[in-house]
Structures are given as C-alpha cells and as structure tokens.
C-alpha positions in Angstrom: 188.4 267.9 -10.7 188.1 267.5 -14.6 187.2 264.6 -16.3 190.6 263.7 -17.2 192.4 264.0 -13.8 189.1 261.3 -12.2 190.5 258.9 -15.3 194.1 259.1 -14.2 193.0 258.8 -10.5 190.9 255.6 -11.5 193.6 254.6 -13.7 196.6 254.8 -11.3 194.3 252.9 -8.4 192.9 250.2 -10.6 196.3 249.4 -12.0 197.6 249.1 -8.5 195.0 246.5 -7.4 196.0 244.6 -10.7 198.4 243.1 -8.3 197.9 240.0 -6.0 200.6 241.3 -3.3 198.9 245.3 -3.0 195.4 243.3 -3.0 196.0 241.6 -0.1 197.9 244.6 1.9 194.3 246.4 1.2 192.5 243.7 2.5 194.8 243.5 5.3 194.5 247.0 6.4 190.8 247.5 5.5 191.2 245.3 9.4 193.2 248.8 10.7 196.6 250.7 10.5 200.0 248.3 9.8 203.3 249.2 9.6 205.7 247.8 6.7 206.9 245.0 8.6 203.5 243.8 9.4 202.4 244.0 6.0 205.5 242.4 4.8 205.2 239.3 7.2 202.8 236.8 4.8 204.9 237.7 2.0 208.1 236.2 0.5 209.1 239.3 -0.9 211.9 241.8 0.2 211.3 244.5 2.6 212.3 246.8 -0.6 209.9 245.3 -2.9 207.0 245.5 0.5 208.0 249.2 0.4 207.7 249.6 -3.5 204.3 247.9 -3.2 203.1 250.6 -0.7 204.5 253.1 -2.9 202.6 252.0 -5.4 199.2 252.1 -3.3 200.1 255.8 -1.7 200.6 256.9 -5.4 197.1 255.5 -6.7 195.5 257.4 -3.4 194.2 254.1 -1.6 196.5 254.4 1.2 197.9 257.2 3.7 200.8 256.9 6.1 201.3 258.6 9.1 204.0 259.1 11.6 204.0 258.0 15.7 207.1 258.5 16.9 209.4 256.1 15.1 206.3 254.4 13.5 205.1 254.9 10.0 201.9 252.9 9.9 200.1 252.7 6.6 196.0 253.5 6.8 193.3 252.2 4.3 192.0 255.4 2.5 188.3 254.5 2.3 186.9 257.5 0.6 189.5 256.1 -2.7 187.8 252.8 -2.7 184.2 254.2 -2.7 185.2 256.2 -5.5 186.3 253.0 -7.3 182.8 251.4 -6.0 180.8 254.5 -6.9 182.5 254.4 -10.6 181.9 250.0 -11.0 178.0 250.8 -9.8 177.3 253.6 -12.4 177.8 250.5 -15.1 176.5 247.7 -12.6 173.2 249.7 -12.9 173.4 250.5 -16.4 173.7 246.5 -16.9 170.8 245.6 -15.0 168.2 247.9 -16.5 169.1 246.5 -19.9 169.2 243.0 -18.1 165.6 243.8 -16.8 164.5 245.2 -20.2 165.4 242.7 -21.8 163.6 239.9 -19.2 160.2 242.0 -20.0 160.5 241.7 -23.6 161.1 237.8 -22.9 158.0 237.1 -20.9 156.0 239.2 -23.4 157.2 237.1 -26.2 156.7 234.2 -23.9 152.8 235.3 -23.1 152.4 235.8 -26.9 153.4 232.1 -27.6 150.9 230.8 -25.7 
C-alpha cells in the first residue's frame, strides 16, 4: 500500500469518527455485532440518516456487514482501529522522548543551581 492510499485510508476513517452519532455506533459495537435498527434505537435520527451514518463507517473501513438470513448486522473492524492507534502512537512516542529530554536537561539545570 503506498504512502498516499494509508493517508486517504486514515483520512476517510478519522473524518468519520469526527462525528458524535458514528462515535457512539463504534463504541456500541466494539460490545458485538448490531443490526441498523439496534444501532438506530438511542438516536433521534431517521432510519435513512442511521443508514447514511453506517455508510459512512463501511466507507472509512471501520466497519463490515454481513448477511444471516434476512439480517444484515454491522461488525466492528478491529484491525482499522489499531491502524488508527498504531498511527496516534508513532507521535505519542515521539512526544514523550522530547518530553523526557527535555525533563533531563531541567534537572541538570536544576543540579547546576544549586
């Protein structure tokens, strides 16, 4: 995968959490499979706008759908959020070495004061 199709991946899912409604259908499958209507229950949205929103999710990869019989229930696609996770913890790291860097240099400029 190049470069520019892991941006548009990252893009596409990170712009479909930017959402409070999609949020919270992610954090109510990441508790197992649900179809539409059980996603669409805490919500005082539309069925069509419900289905728009899982759209949405199956576009940015985060979310599969399957078929059982006249079932369609949605599934969380964990290997998509670790991606996400694995991308946040490449800078999360990056932050705290400078953080810890810069937490040496303090306590050697403390030291020196005294």
């Amino acid at each position: 995968m190049t470069v520019d199709e892991v941006d548009d991946r990252l893009d596409r899912a990170f712009t479909a959490l930017g959402d409070p409604v999609r949020r919270a259908m992610i954090a109510r499958l990441s508790r197992g499979e649900a179809t539409v209507n059980e996603l669409a229950e805490p919500f005082p949205i539309t069925k069509q706008a419900v289905s728009r929103h899982i759209q949405v999710l199956e576009a940015a990869g985060l979310i599969t759908r399957s078929r059982d019989a006249q079932r369609r229930p949605c599934h969380l696609n964990a290997a998509a959020l670790e991606e996400l996770t694995s991308w946040i913890d490449t800078y999360r790291l990056a932050v705290e070495q400078r953080h810890r860097r810069l937490d040496a240099v303090l306590d050697i400029m403390k030291e020196q004061e005294t």
